[in-house]
N, C-alpha and C positions, 0 to 999 in steps of 0.2 A: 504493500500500500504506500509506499514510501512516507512513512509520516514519525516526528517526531518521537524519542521515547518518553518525553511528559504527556504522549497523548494514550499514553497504553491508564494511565490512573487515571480512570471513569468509573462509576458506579453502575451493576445490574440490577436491572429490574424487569421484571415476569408480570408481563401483563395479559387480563384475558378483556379484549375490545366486547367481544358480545356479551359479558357480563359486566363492565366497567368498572374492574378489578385491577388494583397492581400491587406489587407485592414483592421483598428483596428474600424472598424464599421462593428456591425452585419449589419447593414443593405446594405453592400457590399457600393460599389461608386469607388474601387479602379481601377486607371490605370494601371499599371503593376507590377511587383514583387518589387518595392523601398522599402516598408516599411518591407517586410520581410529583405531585405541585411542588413538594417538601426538596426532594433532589433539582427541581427547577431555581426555588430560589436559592436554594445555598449551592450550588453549584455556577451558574449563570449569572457573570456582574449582571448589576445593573446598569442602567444607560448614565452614561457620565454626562455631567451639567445642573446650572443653576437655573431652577425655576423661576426663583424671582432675577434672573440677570436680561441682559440683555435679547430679545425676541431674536432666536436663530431659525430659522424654519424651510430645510432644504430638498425641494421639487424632484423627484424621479423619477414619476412618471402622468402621466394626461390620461383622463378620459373626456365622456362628454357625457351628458342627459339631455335629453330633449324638454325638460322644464327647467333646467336648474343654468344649461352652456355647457361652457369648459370647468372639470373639474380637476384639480392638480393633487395627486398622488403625493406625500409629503412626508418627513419624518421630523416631529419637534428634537432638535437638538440642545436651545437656551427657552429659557421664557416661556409664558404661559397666554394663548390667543384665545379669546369670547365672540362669540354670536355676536354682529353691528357693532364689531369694533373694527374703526380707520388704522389699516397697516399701508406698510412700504413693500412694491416691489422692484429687491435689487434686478435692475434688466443687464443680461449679458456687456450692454454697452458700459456699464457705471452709471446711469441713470436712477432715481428713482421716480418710482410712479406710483401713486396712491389709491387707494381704490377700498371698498368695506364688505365684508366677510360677511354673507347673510347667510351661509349653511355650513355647519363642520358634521363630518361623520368621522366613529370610530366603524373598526374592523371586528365582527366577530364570524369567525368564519369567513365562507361565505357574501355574507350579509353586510349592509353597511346601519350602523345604528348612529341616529342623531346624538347629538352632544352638543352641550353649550360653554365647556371650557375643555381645551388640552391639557394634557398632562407631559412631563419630558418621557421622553424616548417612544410614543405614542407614531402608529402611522397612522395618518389620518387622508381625510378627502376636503377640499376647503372649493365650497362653490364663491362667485364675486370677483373671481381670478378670470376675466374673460382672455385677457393677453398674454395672461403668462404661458411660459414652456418651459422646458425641463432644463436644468440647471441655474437657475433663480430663488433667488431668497426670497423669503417672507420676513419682513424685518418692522423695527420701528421706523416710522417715519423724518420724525426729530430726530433721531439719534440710529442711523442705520448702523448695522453689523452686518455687513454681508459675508457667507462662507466663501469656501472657494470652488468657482464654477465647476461643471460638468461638464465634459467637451462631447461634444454629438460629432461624429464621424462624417465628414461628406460621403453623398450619395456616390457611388463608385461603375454602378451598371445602371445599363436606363432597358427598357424594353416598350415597344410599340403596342398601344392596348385601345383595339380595333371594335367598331361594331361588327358582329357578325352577318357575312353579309353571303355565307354557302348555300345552297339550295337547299338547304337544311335547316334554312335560319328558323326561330320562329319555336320550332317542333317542344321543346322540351324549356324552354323558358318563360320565366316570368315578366322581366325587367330585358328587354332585348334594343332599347332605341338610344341612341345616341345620350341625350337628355338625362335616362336614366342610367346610363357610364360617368357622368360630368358630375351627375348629385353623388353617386357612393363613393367616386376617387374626393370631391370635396368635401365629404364627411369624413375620410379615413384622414386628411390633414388635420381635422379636428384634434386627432390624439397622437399620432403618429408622427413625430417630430424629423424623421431621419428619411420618409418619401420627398417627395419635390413632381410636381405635376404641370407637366407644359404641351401648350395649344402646340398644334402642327399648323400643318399647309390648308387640312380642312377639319370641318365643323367634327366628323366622324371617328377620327384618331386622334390617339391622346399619348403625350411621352412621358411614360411614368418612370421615375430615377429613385432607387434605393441604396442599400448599402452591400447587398448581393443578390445571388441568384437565389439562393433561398427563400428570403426575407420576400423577394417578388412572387417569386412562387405559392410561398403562405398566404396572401394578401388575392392574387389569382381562387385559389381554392377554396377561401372564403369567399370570395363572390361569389363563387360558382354554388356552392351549400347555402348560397338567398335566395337563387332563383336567378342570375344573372347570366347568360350569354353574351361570349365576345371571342376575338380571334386573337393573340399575343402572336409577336414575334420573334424574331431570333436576339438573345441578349447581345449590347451593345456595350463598348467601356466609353464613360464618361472622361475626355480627353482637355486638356488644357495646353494653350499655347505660352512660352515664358521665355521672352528673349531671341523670338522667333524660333525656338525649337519647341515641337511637338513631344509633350509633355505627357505621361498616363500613370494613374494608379498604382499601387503595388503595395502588398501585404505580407506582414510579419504570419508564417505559417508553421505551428507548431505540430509535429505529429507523435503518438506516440504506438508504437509496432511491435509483434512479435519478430524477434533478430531473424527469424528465416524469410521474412518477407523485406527485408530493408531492401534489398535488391530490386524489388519491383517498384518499390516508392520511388527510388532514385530514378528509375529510368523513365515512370511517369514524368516526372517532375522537370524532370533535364529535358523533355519533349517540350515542356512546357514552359521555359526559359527558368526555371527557379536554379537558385544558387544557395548551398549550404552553407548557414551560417553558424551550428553550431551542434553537436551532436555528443550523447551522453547512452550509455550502455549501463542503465539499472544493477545489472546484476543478476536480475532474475526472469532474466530471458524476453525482456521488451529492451527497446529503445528508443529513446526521444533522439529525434531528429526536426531540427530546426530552417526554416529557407525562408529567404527571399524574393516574391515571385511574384510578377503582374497580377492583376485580379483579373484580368481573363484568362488568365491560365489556369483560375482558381475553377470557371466553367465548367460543370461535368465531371471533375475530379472527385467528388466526395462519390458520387454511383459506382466509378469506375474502380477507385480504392478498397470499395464496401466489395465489392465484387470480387478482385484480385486476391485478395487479402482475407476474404471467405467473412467477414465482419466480422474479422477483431484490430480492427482501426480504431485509434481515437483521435478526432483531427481539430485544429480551433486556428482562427485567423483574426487579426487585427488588423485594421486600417494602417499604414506604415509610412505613407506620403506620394508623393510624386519623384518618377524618374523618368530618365527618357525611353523614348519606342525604342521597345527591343524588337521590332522585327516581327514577321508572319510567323502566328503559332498554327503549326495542323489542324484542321479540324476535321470535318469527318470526309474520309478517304473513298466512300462508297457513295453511289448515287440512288434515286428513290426509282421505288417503283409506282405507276401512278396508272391511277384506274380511265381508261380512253373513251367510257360512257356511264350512264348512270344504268342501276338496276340492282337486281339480289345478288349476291356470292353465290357460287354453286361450289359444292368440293369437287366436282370435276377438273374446273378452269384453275383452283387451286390445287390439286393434284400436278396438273403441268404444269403451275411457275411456282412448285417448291425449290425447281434447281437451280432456277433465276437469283436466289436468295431468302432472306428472312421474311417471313410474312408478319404483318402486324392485325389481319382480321380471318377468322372465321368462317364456315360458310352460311349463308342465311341472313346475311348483313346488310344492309344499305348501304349503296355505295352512291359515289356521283361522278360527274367528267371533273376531272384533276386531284380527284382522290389519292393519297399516298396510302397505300394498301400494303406495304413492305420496303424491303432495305435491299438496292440490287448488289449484287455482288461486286459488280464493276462500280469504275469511276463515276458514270453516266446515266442519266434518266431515261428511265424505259416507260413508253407506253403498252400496258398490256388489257387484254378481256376477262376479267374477272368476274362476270356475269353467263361467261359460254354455257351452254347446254351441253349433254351428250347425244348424239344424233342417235334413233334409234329405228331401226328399220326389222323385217319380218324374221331376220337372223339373230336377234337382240333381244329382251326381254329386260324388263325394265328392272328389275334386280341386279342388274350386274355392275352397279355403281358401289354393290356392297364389298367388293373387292379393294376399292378403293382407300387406303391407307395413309393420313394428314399428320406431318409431322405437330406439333402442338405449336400455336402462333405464341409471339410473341408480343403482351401486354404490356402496353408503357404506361409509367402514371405519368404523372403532369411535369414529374421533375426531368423526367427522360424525356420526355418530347419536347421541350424544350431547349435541352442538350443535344439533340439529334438533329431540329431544323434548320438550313441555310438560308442565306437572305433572303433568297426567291418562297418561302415559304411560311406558313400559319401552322400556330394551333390552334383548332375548333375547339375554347371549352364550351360545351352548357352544362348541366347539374346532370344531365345522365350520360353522356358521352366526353370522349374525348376523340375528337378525329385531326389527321396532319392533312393538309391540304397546300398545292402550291396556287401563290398569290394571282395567276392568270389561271384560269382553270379551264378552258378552249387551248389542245394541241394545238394545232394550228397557229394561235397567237401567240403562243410560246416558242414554238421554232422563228416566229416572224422577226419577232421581238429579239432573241438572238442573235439572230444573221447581222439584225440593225448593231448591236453591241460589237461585233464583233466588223466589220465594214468601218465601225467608230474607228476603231482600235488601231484599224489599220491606215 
């Protein structure tokens, strides 16, 4: 566990949850939870500070209510705040700004319960706070004490978050128009301090910037569990210009491995421009390995390590700063396979393009024209029929499809199709589906549209 030897003197206790027992005998005898409260306080300082000192009151996180606004997540460190009393809020700038507290909640559980005074070391919810964000004091006004900030990490990835606009639109959502994409991304600013949300070229798309692929991801998936349909795009690194050199992200990436797998990490990694910057061998058969590496290199790493490494990874990354373009990272080396009409799957027509490559649907499926239905083996994008029938004539009998033998498709969740699209393409989420789809969905205009690219080029 690698953990101190002061951390070996701790106290046992034998608890039974369904009877609300605890008790410092294995052999149980206890009446109710006493002897757990009893090792709480004498074991666990208390929170350090003066109640009568000066008002220290520091912000960590946002939510909202729809009666009350913005409410700020907080923990009393000095001082003691009341119901319709005028505080200071210290603002990131040095500022302060005044404003009066008309709701406090404690935490029990769950639950948030009203209160009309704090206590020190209390986490509390303080409504009256319409402007504040996280890393801001609550302080006196006359006499501010500001702590010292909390730094919110710039947004690092951006991804394109589309109406759904497939032949499919419609089917399975609730919340599908434009209007209703503008109101949920403007409510998730409410609390979400670290997105950032910007208009494009039309009414329809939105560039939504976080602090990783994850983090988008999560926020993706929530939507999609309200009822919302949309199309997202392939992630993007948020890039800055300084000195006329083209400038990008890059994170402090700690890993920790089992020693027969370090071999794979590195060669991930080194694909992915990271550089070791520091590396420690436990002892007991893991090892922490440290690097520094673009955060688009960081893309797809965490599925592909989980994978490699059979999921005994444990991986975490920090924001690090800016350095310069390091150059083209790989991405994916195979081209799609993409459905040339709309209709049903048959396991026939998937029968013959198992050899093509990976399939990503089933037979019995809905498809449409420019469906991505699989992963081709090659470089290159295939148009195939994935709808074909088997022809059946007076030699045939209509049983003999039961010969037919499907290798099992492969299911992506949201974080893998994500990972796996190129520019030229979408993910379809709505709440029951997820489909890959390329952005022109007429062959035809996509070879057109090519030739133009390419006649560019030359």
């Amino acid at each position: 566990l690698d953990a101190a030897e002061e951390q070996l003197d701790f106290p046992v206790l034998y608890t039974n949850a369904k009877a609300g027992t605890a008790s410092t005998d294995i052999k149980g005898g206890g009446e109710d939870l006493q002897p757990l409260f009893e090792a709480i306080v004498q074991r666990i300082p208390a929170p350090k500070g003066d109640p009568a000192g000066p008002l220290q009151i520091l912000v960590a996180n946002l939510d909202y209510s729809d009666y009350l606004g913005r409410l700020a997540i907080a923990r009393v460190f000095n001082g003691t705040m009341r119901t319709g009393e005028e505080v200071g809020i210290a603002k990131l700038g040095g500022a302060i700004e005044k404003t009066k507290i008309t709701k406090l909640f404690s935490f029990s559980g769950l639950k948030r319960t009203d209160i009309t005074e704090t206590e020190l070391g209390d986490i509390i919810a303080v409504a009256g706070v319409e402007g504040i964000t996280i890393g801001e004091t609550i302080t006196n006004p006359e006499n501010p004490a500001p702590l010292e900030h909390i730094a919110i990490d710039e947004p690092t990835i951006a991804i394109q978050f589309t109406v759904n606009t497939s032949p499919f639109a419609g089917r399975d959502g609730t919340y599908v128009t434009s209007r209703n994409l503008r109101e949920r991304l403007q409510k998730e600013l409410l609390t979400n301090v670290s997105i950032r949300v910007e208009e494009t070229g039309t009414t329809d798309s939105f560039k939504v910037m976080g602090r990783g692929e994850l983090q988008l991801s999560i926020l993706i998936e929530m939507m999609r569990r309200e009822g919302y349909e949309l199309m997202v795009g392939k992630p993007e690194i948020v890039t800055r210009r300084v000195d006329g050199k083209l400038m990008e992200p890059v994170e402090h990436l700690t890993i920790d491995v089992p020693e027969n797998f370090v071999g794979v990490v590195m060669q991930q990694l080194g694909e992915r421009k990271g550089e070791v910057a520091n590396m420690h061998n436990h002892g007991y058969g893991r090892v922490r390995v440290e690097f520094r590496v673009p955060s688009r290199g960081l893309i797809g790493l965490r599925s592909q390590l989980l994978t490699d490494t059979r999921g005994t990874i444990v991986m975490n990354s920090l924001f690090d700063g800016y350095t310069e373009w390091q150059g083209e990272i790989p991405h994916r080396p195979t081209g799609a396979l993409v459905s040339d009409r709309a209709g049903v799957t048959t396991s026939y027509a998937l029968w013959n393009l198992q050899e093509r490559g990976e399939l990503f649907v089933g037979p019995s499926i809905d498809v449409y024209e420019g469906m991505i239905i699989g992963e081709n083996a090659k470089d290159t994008d295939l148009d195939v029929n994935v709808v074909r029938e088997k022809k059946l004539t007076n030699m045939r009998s209509s049983t003999a499809d039961e010969a037919i033998r499907l290798i099992p498709f492969k299911q992506l969740n949201l974080e893998q199709a994500i990972e796996f699209i190129a520019d030229d393409e979408f993910v379809e989420v709505t709440p029951k589906s997820l489909r890959l789809r390329k952005k022109v969905l007429q062959a035809n205009k996509r070879k057109r549209s090519a030739m133009v690219t390419v006649e560019q080029g030359n």
